[in-house]
LUMTI-224014 format. One record per residue (C-alpha): chain; z, x, y; residue in three letters; residue number from 1. Coordinates in pm, whole numbers, plus 50000, padded with zeros to 5 digits. Example, Ala and Ser with C-alpha at 12.3 -4.5 7.8 and 13.67 -1.06 7.14 Angstrom:
LUMTI-224014
SITE chain    zz    xx    yy res   n
SITE     A 50780 51230 49550 ALA   1
SITE     A 50714 51367 49894 SER   2
end
This chain:
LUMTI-224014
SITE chain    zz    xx    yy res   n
SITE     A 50000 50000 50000 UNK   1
SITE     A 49874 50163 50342 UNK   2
SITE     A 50042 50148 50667 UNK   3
SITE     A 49852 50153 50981 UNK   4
SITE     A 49878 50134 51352 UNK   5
SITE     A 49505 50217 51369 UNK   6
SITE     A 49290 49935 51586 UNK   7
SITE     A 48956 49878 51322 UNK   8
SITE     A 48740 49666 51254 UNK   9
SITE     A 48698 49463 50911 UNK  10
SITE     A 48457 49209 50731 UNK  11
SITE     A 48791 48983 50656 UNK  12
SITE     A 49122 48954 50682 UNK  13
SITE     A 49344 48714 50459 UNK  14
SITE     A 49683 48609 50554 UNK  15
SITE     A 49938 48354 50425 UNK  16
SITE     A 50293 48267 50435 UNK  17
SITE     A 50400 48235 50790 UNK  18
SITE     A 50592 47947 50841 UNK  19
SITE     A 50573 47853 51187 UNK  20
SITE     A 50918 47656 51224 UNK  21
SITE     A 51146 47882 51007 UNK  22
SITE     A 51357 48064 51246 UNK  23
SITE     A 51353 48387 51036 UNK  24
SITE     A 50997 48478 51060 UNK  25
SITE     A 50870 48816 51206 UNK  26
SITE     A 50593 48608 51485 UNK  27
SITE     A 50592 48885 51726 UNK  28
SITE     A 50450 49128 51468 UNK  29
SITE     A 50184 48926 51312 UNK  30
SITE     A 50073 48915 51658 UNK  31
SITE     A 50089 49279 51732 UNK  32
SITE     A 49905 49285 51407 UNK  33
SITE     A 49637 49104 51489 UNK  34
SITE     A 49625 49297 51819 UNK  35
SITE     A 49490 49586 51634 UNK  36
SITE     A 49269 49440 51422 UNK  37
SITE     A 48897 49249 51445 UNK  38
SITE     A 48779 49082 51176 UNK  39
SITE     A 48444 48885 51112 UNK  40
SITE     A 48602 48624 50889 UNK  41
SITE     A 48982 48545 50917 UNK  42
SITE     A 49134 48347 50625 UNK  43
SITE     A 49439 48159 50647 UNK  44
SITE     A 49612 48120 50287 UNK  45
SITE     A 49851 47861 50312 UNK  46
SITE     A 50212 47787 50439 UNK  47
SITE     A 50094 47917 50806 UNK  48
SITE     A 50313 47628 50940 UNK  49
SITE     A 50647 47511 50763 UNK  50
SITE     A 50611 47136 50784 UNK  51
SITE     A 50921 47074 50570 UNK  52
SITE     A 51137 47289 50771 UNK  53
SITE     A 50984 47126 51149 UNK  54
SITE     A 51087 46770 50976 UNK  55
SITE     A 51458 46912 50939 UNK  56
SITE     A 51437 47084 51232 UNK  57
SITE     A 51205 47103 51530 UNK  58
SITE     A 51185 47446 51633 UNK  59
SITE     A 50877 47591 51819 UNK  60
SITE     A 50885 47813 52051 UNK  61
SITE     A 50630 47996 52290 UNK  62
SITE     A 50546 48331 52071 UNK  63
SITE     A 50416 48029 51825 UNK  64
SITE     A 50153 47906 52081 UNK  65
SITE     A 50092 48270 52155 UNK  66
SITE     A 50014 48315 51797 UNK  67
SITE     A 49807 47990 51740 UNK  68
SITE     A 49588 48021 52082 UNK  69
SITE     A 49493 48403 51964 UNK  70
SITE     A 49397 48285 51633 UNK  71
SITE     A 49167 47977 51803 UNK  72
SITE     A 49051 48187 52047 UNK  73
SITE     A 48887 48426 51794 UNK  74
SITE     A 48736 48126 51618 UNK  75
SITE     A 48559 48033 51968 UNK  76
SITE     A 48448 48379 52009 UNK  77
SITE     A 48222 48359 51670 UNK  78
SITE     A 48458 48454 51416 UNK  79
SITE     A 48491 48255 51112 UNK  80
SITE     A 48841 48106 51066 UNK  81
SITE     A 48938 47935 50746 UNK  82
SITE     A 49253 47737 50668 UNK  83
SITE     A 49360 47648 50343 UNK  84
SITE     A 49700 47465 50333 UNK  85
SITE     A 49961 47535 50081 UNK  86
SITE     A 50274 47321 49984 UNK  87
SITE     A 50467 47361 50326 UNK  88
SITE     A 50199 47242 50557 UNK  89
SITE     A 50014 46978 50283 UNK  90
SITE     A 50012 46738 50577 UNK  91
SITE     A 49675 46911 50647 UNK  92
SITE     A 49534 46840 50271 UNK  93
SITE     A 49435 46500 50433 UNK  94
SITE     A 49208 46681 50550 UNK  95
SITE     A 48988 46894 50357 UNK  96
SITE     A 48641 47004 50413 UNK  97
SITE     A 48666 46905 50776 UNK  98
SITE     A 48663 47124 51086 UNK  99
SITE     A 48885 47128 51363 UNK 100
SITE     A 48733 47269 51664 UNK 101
SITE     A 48644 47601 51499 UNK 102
SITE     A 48867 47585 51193 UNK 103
SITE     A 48791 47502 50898 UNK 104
SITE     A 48991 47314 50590 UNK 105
SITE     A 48942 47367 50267 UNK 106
SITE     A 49150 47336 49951 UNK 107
SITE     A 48983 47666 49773 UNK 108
SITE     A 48686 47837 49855 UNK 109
SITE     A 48445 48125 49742 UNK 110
SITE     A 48497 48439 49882 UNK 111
SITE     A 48168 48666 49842 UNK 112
SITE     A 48281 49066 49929 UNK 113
SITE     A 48040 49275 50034 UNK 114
SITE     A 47951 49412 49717 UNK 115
SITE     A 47882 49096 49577 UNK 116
SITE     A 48176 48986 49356 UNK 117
SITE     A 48315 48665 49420 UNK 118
SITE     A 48703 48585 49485 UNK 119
SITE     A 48850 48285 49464 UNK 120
SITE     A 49077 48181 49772 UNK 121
SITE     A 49343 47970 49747 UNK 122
SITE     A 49681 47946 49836 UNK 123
SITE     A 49839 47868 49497 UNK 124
SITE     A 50130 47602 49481 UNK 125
SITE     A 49858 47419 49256 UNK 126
SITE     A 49972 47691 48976 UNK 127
SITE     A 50351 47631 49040 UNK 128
SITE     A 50448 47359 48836 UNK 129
SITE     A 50803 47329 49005 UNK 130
SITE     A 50632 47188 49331 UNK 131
SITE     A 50335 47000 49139 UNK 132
SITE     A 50605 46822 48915 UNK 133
SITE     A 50973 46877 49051 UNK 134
SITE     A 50971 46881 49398 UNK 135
SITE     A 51350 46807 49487 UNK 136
SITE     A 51394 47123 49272 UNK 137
SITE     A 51151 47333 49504 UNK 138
SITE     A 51304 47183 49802 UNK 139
SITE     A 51647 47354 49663 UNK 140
SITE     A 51436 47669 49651 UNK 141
SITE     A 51341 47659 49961 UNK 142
SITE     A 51725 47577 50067 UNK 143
SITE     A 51836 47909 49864 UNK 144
SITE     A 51561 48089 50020 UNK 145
SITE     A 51656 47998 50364 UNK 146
SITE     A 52033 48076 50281 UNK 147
SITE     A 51931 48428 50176 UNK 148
SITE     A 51751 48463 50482 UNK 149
SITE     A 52071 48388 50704 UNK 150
SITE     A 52248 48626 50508 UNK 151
SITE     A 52065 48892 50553 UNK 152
SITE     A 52066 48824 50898 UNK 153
SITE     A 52460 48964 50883 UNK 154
SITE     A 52402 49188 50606 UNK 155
SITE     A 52137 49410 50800 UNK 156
SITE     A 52334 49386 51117 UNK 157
SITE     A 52613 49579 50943 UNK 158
SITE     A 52363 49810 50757 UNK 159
SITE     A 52241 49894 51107 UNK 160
SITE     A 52564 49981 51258 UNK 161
SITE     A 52558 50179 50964 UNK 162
SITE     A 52219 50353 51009 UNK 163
SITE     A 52085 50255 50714 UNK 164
SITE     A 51711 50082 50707 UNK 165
SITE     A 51643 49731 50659 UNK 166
SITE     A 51709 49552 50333 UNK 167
SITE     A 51591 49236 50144 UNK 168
SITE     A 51845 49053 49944 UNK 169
SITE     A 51529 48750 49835 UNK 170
SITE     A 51298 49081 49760 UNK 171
SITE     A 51560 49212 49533 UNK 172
SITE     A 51644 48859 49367 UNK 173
SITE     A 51252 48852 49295 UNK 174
SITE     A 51290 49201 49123 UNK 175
SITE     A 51620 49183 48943 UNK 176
SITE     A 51654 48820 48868 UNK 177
SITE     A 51503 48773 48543 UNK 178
SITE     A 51382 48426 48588 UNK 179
SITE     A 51209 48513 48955 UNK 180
SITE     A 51075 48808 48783 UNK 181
SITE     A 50891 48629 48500 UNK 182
SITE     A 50839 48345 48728 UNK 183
SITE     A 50635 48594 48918 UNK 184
SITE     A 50453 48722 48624 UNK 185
SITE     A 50303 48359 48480 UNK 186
SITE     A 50202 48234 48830 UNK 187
SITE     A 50001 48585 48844 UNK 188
SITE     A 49862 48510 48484 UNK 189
SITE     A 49775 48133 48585 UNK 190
SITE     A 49577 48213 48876 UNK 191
SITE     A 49418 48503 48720 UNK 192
SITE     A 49314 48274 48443 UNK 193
SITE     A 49206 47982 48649 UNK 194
SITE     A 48984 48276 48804 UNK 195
SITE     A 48803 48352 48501 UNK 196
SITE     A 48754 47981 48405 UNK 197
SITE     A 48554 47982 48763 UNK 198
SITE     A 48340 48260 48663 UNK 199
SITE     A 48501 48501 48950 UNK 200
SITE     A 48564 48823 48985 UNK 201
SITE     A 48904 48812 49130 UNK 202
SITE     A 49163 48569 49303 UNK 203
SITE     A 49318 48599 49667 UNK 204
SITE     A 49612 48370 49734 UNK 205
SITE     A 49975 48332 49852 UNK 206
SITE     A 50249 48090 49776 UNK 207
SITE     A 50541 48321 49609 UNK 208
SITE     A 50579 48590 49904 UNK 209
SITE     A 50490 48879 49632 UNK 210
SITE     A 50221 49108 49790 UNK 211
SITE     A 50028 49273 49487 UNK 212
SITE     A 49673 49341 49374 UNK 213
SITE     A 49616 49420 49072 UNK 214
SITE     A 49367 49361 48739 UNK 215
SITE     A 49635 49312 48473 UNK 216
SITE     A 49546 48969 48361 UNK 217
SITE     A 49124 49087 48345 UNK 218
SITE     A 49024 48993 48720 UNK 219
SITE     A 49125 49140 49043 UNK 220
SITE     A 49463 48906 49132 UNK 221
SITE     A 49515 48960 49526 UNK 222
SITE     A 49845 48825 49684 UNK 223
SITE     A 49885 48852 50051 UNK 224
SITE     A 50224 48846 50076 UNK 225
SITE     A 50424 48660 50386 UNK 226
SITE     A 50531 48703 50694 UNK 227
SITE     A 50912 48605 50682 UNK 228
SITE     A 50974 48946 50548 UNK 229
SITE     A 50735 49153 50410 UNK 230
SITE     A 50529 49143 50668 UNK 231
SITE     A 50209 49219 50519 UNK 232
SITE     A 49802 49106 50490 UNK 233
SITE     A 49501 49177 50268 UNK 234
SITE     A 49201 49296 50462 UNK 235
SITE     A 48803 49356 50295 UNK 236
SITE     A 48617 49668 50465 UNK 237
SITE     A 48241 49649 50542 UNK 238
SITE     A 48166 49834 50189 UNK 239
SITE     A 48350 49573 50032 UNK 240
SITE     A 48707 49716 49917 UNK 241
SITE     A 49074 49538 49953 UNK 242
SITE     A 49317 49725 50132 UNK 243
SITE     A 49692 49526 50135 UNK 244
SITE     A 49837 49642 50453 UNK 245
SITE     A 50217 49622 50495 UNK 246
SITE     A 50310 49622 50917 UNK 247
SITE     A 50568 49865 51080 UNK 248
SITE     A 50927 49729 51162 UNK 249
SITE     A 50929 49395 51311 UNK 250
SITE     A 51106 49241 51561 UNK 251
SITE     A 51357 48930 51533 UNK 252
SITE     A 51293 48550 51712 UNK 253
SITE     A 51490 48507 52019 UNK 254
SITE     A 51653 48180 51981 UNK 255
SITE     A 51508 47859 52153 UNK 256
SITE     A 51709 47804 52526 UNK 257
SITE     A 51706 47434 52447 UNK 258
SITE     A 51587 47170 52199 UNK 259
SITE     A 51222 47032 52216 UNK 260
SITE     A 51186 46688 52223 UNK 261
SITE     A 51087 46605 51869 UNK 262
SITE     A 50711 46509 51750 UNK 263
SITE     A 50512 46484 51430 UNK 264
SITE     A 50357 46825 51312 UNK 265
SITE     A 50033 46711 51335 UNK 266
SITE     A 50055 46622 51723 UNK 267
SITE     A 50221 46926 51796 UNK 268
SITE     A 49953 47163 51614 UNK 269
SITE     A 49675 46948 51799 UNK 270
SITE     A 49853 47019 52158 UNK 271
SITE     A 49832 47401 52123 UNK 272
SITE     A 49408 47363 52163 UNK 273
SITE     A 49550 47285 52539 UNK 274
end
């Protein structure tokens, strides 16, 4: 995985998991990210907005329509932008193979690389049976998740007055905890086969915040990773290779002066074309 600060240009650039509305997110370096970086296609792999977590809670503040208006703005200047909603934002999946302004929706798409193999996109929550069939139980998930989150709000506080770096206790659950770990491993092997049944070469998606690529299951399995933590993207170069990129230190959401008046996801994403 390659680090960069370097400004360059790419054929595409795939992210997912950013959850606009979760307080813990890293905003402000996804869009020092994107500062450095102009792509021809821009793909948007799901769970970009957290629609169950702005029904809780409304929380949106400006780095949001910052983020949003330099994402639309590139779509207006000739770059492709695709959206493909996940499980947080589904409210979008009434809306498939539409376009909004200069975005489009789509549920899964064919990705053709440079070099001519073909890449199914899609976010993946299809492949997860807990939200297809149980979703109180991934609702609890997300609950745990979020928990973790706060904590390691206070746990890294201490570990900096400590000098030590920055530490995940989610990433290590998904390492360490047996269950997340083979969890991990048959969501991988699901999309990788649903791949193959498609006739692809590979599959790009999102969904469990686990940035890998890798050919273990026979085609080339791409995760992008997410934004609440990791902070990293896939990008294609102009001869057609993958490249995950994982972004320098990040900086924490400032939290909201005062409460916005509340209104329905949908309205509010609509109000940031201005």
């Amino acid at each position: 995985m390659r680090t960069t600060t370097d400004v360059r240009r790419v054929r595409a650039l795939f992210i997912s998991d950013v959850h606009l509305g979760m307080r813990s997110i890293r905003t402000d370096a996804l869009i020092d990210f994107l500062a450095t970086i102009e792509a021809d296609a821009i793909y948007l792999v799901g769970d970009i907005i957290d629609g169950w977590r702005l029904r809780k809670s409304w929380h949106w503040p400006p780095q949001y329509n910052l983020l949003v208006q330099s994402i639309l703005e590139r779509a207006r200047q000739g770059c492709r932008v695709v959206y493909l909603p996940g499980n947080h934002d589904e409210f979008l999946r009434d809306h498939f193979n539409t376009n909004y302004g200069d975005v489009e929706l789509h549920d899964r798409l064919i990705h053709i690389a440079a070099d001519g193999r073909t890449y199914l996109v899609i976010h993946g929550d299809q492949f997860d049976i807990v939200v297809r069939h149980a979703k109180w139980l991934a609702h609890i998930g997300d609950w745990a998740y979020n928990t973790m989150l706060r904590a390691n709000v206070v746990l890294n506080w201490v570990r900096r007055r400590l000098g030590k770096p920055y530490w995940s206790l989610s990433a290590w659950a998904k390492r360490n905890v047996k269950n997340a770990a083979s969890f991990i491993g048959r969501f991988e092997e699901a999309l990788s086969h649903d791949a193959k049944m498609a006739g692809v070469d590979g599959v790009i998606c999102g969904h469990i915040h686990n940035a890998a690529m890798h050919q273990t299951y026979g085609v080339h399995y791409i995760n992008c990773g997410d934004w609440v933590e990791s902070c990293t993207a896939v990008i294609e170069t102009f001869d057609g290779n993958f490249e995950l990129i994982r972004w320098p230190a990040a900086r924490r959401q400032p939290a909201p002066s005062r409460r916005r008046k509340r209104q329905t996801v949908f309205d509010r994403l609509l109000s940031t074309r201005g």
